[in-house]
C-alpha positions as CSV (number, residue, x, y, z in Angstrom):
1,X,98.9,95.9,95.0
2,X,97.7,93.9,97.8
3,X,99.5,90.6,96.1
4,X,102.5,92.6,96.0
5,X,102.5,93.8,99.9
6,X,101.7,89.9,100.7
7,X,104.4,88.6,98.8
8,X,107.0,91.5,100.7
9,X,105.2,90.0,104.0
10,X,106.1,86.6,103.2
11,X,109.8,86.9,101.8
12,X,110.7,89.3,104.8
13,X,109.4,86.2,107.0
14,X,111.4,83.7,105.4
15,X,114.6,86.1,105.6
16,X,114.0,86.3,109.0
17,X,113.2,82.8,109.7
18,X,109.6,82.9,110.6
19,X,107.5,80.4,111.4
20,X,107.8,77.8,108.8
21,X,104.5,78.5,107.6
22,X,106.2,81.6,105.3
23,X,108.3,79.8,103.3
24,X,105.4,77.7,102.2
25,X,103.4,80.7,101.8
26,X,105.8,82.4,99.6
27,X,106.6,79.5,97.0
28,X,102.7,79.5,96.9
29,X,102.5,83.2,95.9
30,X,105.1,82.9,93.8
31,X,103.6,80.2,92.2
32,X,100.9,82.2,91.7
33,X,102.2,85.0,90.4
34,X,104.1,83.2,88.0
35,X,100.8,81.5,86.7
């Protein structure tokens, strides 16, 4: 669940914009996920 909430976090930053760090931190999640 907590994956899940990070992974909303970081895709709502990179819609948004953010800081450059999210989009990195979302493909890595994603990644992740994805095994």
């Amino acid at each position: 669940m907590a994956s899940f909430l990070l992974e909303e976090q970081a895709r709502e930053m990179v819609r948004s914009g953010g800081i450059g760090l999210s989009e990195s931190l979302y493909e890595a999640l994603r990644d992740r996920r994805d095994g």
